[in-house]
C-alpha positions as CSV (number, residue, x, y, z in Angstrom):
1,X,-48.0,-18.0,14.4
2,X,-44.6,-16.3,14.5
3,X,-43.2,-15.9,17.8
4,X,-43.1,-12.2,19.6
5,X,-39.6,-10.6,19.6
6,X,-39.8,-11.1,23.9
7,X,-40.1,-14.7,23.2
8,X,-38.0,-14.7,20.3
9,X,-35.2,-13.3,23.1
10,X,-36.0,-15.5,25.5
11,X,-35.1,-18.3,23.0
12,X,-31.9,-17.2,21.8
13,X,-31.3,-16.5,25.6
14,X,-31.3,-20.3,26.3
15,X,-29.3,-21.5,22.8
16,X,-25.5,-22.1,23.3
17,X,-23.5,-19.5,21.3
18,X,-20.7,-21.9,19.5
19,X,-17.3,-21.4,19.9
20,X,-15.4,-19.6,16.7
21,X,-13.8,-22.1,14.9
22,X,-10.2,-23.5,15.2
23,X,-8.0,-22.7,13.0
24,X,-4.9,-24.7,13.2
25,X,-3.4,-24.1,9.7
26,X,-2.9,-21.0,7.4
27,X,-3.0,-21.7,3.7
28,X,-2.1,-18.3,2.0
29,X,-2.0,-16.7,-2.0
30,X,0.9,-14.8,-2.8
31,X,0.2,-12.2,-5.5
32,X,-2.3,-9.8,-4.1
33,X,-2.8,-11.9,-0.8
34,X,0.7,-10.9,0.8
35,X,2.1,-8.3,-1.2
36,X,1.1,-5.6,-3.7
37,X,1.7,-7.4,-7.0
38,X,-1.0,-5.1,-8.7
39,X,1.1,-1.5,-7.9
40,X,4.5,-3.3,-8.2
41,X,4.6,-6.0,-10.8
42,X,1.2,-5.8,-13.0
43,X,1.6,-2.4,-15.2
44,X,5.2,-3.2,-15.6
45,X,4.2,-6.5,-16.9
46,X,1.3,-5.5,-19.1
47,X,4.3,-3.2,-20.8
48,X,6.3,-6.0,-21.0
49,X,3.7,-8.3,-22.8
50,X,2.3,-5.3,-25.3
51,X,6.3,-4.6,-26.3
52,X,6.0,-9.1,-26.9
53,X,2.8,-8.4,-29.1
54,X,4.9,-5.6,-31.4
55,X,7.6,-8.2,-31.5
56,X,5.3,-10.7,-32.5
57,X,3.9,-8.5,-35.0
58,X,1.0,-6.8,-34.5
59,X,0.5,-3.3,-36.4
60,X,0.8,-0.8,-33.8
61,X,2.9,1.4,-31.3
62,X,4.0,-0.1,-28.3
63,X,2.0,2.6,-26.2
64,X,-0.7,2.3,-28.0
65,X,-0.8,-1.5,-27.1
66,X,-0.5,-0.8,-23.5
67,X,-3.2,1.6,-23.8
68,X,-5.3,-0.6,-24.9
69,X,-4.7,-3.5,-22.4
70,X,-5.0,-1.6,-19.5
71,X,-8.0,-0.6,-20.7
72,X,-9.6,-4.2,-21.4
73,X,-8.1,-5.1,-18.0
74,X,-10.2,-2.4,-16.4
75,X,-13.0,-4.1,-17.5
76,X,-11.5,-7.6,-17.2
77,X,-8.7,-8.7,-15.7
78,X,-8.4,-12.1,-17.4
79,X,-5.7,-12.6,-19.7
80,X,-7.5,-14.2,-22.4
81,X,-9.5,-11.3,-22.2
82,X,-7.2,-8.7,-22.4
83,X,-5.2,-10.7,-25.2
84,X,-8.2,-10.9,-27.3
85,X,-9.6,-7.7,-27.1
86,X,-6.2,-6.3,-28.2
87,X,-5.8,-8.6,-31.0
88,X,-9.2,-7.9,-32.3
89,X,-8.4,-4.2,-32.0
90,X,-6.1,-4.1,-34.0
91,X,-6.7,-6.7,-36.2
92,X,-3.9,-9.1,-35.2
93,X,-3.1,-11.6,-38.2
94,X,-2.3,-14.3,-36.0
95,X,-4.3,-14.0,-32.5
96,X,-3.0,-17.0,-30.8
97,X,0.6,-16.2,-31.7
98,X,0.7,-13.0,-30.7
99,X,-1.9,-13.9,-27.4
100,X,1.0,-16.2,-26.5
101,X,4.2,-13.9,-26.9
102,X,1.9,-11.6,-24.6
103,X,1.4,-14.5,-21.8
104,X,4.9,-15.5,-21.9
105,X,6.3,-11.9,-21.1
106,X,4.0,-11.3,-18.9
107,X,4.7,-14.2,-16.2
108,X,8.4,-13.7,-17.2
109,X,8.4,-10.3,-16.4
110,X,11.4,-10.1,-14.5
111,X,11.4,-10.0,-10.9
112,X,13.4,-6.7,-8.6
113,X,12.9,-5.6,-5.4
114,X,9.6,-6.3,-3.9
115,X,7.7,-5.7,-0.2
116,X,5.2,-7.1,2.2
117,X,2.1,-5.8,2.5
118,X,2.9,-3.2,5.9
119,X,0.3,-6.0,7.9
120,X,1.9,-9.7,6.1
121,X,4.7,-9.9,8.8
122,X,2.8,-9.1,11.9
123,X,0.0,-11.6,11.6
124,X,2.6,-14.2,10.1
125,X,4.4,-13.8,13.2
126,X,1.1,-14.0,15.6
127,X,0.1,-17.3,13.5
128,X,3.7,-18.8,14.0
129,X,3.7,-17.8,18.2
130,X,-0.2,-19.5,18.5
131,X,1.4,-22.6,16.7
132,X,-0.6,-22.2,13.4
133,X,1.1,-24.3,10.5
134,X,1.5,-21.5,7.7
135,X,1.7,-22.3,4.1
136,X,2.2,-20.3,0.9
137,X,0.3,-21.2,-2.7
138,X,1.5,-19.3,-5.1
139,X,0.1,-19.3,-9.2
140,X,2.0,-18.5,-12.1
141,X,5.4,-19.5,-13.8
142,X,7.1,-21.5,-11.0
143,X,10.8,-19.5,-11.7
144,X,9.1,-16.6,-11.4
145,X,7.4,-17.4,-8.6
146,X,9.9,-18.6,-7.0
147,X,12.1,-14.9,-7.2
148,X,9.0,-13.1,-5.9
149,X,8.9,-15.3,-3.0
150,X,12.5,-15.0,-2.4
151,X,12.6,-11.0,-3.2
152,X,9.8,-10.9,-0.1
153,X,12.2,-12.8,2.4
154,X,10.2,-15.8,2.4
155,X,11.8,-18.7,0.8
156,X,13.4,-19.3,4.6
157,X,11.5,-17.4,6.6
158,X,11.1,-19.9,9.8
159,X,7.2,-18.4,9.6
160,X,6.4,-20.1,6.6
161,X,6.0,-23.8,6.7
162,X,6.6,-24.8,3.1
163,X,5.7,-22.6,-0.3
164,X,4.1,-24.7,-2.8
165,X,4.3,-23.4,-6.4
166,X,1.0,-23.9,-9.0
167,X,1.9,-23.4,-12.4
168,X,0.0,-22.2,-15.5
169,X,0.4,-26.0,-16.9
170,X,-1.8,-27.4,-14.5
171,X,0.8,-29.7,-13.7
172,X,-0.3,-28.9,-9.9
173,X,-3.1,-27.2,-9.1
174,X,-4.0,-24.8,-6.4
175,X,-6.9,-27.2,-5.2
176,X,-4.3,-29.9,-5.2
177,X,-2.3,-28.0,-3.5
178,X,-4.7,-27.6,-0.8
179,X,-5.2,-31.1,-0.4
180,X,-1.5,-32.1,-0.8
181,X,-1.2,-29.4,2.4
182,X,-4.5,-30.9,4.1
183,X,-3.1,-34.7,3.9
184,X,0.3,-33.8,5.4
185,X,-0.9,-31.3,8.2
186,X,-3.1,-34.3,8.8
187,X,-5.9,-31.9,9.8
188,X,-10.2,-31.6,9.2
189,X,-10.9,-29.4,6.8
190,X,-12.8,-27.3,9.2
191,X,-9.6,-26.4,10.6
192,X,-7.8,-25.1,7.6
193,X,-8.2,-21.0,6.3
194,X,-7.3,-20.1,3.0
195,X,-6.9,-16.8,2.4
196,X,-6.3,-15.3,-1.2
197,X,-7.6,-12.7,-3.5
198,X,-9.3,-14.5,-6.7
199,X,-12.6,-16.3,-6.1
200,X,-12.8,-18.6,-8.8
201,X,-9.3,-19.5,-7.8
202,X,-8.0,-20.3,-4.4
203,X,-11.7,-19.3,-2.6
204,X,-13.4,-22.0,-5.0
205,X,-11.0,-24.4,-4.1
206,X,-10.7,-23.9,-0.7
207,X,-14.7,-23.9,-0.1
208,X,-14.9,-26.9,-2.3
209,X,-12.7,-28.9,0.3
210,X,-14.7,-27.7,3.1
211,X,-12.1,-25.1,4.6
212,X,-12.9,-21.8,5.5
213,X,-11.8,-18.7,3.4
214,X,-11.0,-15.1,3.5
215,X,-10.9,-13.0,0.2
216,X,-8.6,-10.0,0.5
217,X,-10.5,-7.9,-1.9
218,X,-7.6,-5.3,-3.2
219,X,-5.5,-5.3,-6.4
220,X,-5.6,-7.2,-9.6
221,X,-9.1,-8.8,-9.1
222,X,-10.7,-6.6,-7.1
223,X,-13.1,-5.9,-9.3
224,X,-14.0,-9.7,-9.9
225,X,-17.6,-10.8,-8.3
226,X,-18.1,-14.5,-7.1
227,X,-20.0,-16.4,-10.4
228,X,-21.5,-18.4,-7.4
229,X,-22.0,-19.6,-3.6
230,X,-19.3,-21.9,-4.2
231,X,-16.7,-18.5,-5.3
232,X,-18.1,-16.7,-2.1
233,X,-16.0,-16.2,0.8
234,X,-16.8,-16.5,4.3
235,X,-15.2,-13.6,5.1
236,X,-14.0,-10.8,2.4
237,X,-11.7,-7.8,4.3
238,X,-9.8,-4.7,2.3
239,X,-6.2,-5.7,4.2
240,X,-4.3,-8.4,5.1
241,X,-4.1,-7.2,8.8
242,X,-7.9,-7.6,9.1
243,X,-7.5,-11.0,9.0
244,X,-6.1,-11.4,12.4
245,X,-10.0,-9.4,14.3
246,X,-11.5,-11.8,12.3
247,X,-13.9,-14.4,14.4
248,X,-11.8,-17.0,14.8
249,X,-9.7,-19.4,17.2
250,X,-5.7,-19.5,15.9
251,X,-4.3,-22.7,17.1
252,X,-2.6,-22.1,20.8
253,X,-0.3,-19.8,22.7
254,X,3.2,-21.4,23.1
């Protein structure tokens, strides 16, 4: 017989509420996580890769390329997707040569100016006075990568513990990274958050190692639902500064 709600209360009266957990290390994404790549780099980079397709030869106006991938991104975001869908439009004699001049412009995009995210600093900062060990994972081509994260001031910022850089290649990935981070930290699992923006990406991986995870869900891959319980996050928030209200224990005040 199920219990009345009186008793039910009573019950949940005399359980021990646990603590939040303890977080004692930060792992974050770059694109999307810390800084607006979708309004500053993405539709500047889509340009750039359908001007590589022309180049590469496919039969149509440069616009009209861009047109058409930002309309197969709307639906998709993936790459491949986009690439294919494209290529298929408009009947591309050579797909995969013309998929990969769009890639490569597209990561080599060149990088300018770039800005936080109005919240990134402020909660980096709290993390760095509670003692929380902050690292950055970033995804892409590693030059690249490595301007964007020196455009945003990080590349010495004293906040940020060390940027690793996973690459297209898979020579590292971001789930390697993770445990590359967890090993020298020399931490549980349990008290590790990874926060990031693509759940079959960093979320998976960071679930898949036991740490907990926070999707910001803004940009890009907004639009991109979890395939699984192993792509869904334990927390999803719109901005970065939300993180910070969230329910749990960051490291100590020094």
């Amino acid at each position: 017989m199920a219990k009345s709600s009186r008793a039910r209360s009573k019950a949940s009266r005399g359980k021990k509420r646990s603590p939040p957990p303890l977080i004692r290390c930060v792992v974050f994404d770059l694109d999307d996580t810390l800084y607006d790549c979708f309004g500053q780099r993405v539709r500047v980079s889509h340009r750039h890769a359908a001007e590589a397709m022309v180049r590469a030869g496919l039969q149509a106006d440069v616009e009209a390329v861009y047109r058409a991938r930002m309309r197969a991104f709307r639906r998709d975001p993936m790459l491949r997707h986009i690439d294919a869908e494209v290529c298929r439009q408009f009947q591309a004699a050579d797909p995969e040569a013309i998929s990969h001049a769009a890639r490569e412009a597209y990561f080599n995009y060149p990088v300018g100016r770039l800005t936080l995210f109005r919240g990134s600093l402020p909660l980096l900062r709290m993390l760095h006075r509670r003692g929380v060990r902050v690292f950055i994972v970033s995804f892409g081509e590693p030059a690249t990568q490595h301007a964007k994260v020196k455009a945003l001031g990080l590349d010495s910022s004293p906040l940020v513990e060390r940027v690793l850089y996973a690459d297209r290649d898979k020579l590292l990935t971001k789930e390697t990274a993770f445990r590359q981070i967890r090993e020298a930290v020399a931490l549980p699992a349990k008290q590790i958050l990874v926060v990031g923006d693509r759940p079959m990406s960093e979320i998976r991986a960071g679930k898949e190692l036991g740490m907990h995870t926070v999707r910001i869900r803004r940009g890009e891959f907004a639009v991109q639902e979890p395939e699984s319980a192993a792509e869904q996050a334990d927390y999803v928030v719109r901005n970065i500064s939300e993180v910070a209200r969230l329910p749990f224990r960051w490291g100590e005040e020094r």
